[in-house]
C-alpha positions as CSV (number, residue, x, y, z in Angstrom):
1,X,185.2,53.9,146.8
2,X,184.0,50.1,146.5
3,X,181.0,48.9,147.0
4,X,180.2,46.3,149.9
5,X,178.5,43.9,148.0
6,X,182.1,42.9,146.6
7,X,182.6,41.3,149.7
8,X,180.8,38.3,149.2
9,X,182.8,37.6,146.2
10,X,185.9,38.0,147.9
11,X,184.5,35.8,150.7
12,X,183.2,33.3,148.6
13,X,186.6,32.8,146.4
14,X,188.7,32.3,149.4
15,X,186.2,29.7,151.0
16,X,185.8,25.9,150.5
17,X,182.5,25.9,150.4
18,X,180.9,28.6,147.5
19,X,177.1,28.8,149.5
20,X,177.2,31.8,151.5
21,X,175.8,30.6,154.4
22,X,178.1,27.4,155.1
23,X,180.9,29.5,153.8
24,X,180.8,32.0,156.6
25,X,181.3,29.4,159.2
26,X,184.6,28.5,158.1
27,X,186.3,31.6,159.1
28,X,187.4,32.9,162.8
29,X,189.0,36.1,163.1
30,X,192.7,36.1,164.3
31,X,193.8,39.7,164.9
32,X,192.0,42.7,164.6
33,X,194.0,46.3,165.1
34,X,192.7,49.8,165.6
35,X,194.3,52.1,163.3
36,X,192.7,55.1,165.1
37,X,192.5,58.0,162.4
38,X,190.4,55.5,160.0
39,X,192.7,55.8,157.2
40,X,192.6,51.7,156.3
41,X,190.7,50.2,153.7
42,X,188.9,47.0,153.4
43,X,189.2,44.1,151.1
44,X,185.3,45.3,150.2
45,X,186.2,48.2,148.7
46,X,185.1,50.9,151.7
47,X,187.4,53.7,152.6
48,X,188.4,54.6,156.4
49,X,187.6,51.8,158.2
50,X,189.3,52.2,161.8
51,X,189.4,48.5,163.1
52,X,191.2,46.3,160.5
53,X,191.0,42.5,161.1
54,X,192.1,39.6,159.5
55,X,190.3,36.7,159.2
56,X,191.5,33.1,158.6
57,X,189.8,30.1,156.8
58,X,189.5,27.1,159.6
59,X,188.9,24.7,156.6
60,X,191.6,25.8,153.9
61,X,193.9,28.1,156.2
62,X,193.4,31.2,153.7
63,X,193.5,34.5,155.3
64,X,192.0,37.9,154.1
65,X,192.9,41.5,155.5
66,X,191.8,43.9,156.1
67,X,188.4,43.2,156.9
68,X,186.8,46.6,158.6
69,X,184.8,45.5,161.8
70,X,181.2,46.8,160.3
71,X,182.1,43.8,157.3
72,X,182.9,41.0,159.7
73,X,179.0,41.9,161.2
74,X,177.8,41.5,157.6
75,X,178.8,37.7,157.7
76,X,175.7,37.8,160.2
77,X,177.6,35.0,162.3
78,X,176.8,35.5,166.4
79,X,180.2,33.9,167.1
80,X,182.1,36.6,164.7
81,X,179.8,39.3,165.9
82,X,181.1,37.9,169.1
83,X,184.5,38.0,168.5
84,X,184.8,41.5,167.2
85,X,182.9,43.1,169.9
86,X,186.1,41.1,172.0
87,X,188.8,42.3,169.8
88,X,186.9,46.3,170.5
89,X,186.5,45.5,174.3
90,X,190.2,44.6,174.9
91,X,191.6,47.3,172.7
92,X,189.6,49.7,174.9
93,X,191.2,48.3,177.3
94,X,194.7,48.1,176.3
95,X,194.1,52.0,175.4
96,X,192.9,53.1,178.7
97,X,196.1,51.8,180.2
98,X,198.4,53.1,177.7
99,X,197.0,57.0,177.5
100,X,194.7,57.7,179.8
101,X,192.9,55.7,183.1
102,X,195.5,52.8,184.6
103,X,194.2,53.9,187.9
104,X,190.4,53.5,187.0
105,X,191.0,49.9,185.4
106,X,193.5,48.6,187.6
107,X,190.5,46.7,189.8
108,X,189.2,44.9,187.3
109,X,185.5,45.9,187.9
110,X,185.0,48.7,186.1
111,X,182.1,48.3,183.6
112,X,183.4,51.3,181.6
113,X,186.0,48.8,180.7
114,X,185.4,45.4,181.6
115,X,182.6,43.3,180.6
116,X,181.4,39.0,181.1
117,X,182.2,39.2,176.8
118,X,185.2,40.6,177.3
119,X,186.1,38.1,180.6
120,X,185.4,35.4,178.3
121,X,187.3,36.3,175.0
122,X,190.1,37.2,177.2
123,X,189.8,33.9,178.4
124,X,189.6,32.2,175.3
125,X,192.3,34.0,174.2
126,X,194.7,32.9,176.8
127,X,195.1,35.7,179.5
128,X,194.2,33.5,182.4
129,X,197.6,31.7,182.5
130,X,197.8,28.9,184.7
131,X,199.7,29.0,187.7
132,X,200.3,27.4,191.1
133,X,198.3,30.2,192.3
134,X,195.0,28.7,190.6
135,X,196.0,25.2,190.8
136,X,197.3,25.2,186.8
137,X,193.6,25.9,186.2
138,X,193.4,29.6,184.4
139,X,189.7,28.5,183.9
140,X,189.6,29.1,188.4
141,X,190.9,33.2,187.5
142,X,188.5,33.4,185.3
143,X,185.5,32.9,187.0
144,X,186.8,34.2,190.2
145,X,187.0,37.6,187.9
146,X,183.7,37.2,186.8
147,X,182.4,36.3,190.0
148,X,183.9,39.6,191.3
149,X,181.9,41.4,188.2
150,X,178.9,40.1,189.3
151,X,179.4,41.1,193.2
152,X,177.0,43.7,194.8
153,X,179.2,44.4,197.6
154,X,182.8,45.9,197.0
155,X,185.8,42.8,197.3
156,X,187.4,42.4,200.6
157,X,191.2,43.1,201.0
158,X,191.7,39.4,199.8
159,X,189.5,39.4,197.0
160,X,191.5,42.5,196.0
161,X,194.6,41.6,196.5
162,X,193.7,38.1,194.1
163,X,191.9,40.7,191.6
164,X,195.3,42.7,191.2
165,X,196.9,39.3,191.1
166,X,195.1,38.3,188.1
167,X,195.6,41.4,186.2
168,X,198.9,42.1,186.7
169,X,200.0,38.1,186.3
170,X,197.8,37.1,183.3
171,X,195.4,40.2,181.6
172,X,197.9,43.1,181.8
173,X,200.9,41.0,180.1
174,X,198.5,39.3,177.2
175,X,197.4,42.7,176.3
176,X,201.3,43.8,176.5
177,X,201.6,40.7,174.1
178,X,198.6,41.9,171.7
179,X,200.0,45.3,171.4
180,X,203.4,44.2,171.0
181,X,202.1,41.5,168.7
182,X,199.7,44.2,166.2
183,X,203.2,46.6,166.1
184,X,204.9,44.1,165.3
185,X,202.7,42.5,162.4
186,X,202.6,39.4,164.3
187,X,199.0,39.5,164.5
């Protein structure tokens, strides 16, 4: 097994910049898979890492993979931190309607599985599509969603019927995408 101070090294090589600190701010994750049974490795050196990412240089376009999760927190950069805890969030997601709860997440509410962090990556990420149905505006789905979140009273039939709408038209199909994406190696 490797040691995780290699990871600077490897950081460092593949950057512009060679200080650490301005270094880190060049790179932005752009996929990040969950292997499940931990068998993957990171670049680092460490052995059975479950969620593998790949990160990519926004300065010099180089990429490194796999990066395990508890590495990317290492670069002690709140917008990576950020991102990760995204990449998590919607693969929980994206599990619980494959295997196990589609009936549980299916309103959009559910804290178990949806979040204002993962709203927001999700939106960053292009699952609020827009439509005639939020005047070509995904920006209006999204903060009717996380206005929802935020209710204290349950949605009335309306509400619901635009919660489903938003789900099934722009979150349900991106996360289709991403898995279809990560099986594919497109991501």
């Amino acid at each position: 097994m490797g040691d995780s101070y290699q990871l600077p090294k490897v950081v460092l090589e593949a950057s512009s910049s060679k200080v650490w600190d301005t270094a880190i701010a060049e790179w932005h994750i752009v996929s990040c898979h969950d292997n499940g049974d931990a068998s993957g490795d990171c670049l680092c050196g460490h052995e059975g890492i479950r969620y593998e990412c790949t990160i990519r240089n926004s300065v010099n376009g180089n990429e490194l993979s796999p990066i395990g999760s508890t590495c990317i927190l290492k670069f002690a950069n709140d917008d990576l931190k950020k991102e990760i805890e995204g990449w998590k969030a919607a693969i929980k997601l994206l599990e619980a309607l494959e295997t196990r709860r589609p009936g549980v997440v299916l309103d959009g509410l559910n804290r178990d599985f949806f979040s204002h962090r993962l709203y927001t990556f999700l939106y960053e990420k292009g699952a609020f599509p827009a439509n005639r149905y939020n005047g070509y505006d995904g920006k209006n789905d999204y903060e009717f969603m996380v206005d929802m979140f935020n209710k204290r009273t349950p949605p009335t039939e309306k509400q619901r019927n635009k919660i489903y709408m938003v789900l099934n038209n722009g979150i349900f199909p991106w996360l289709t995408l991403f898995r279809d994406e990560l099986r594919e190696g497109r991501l």
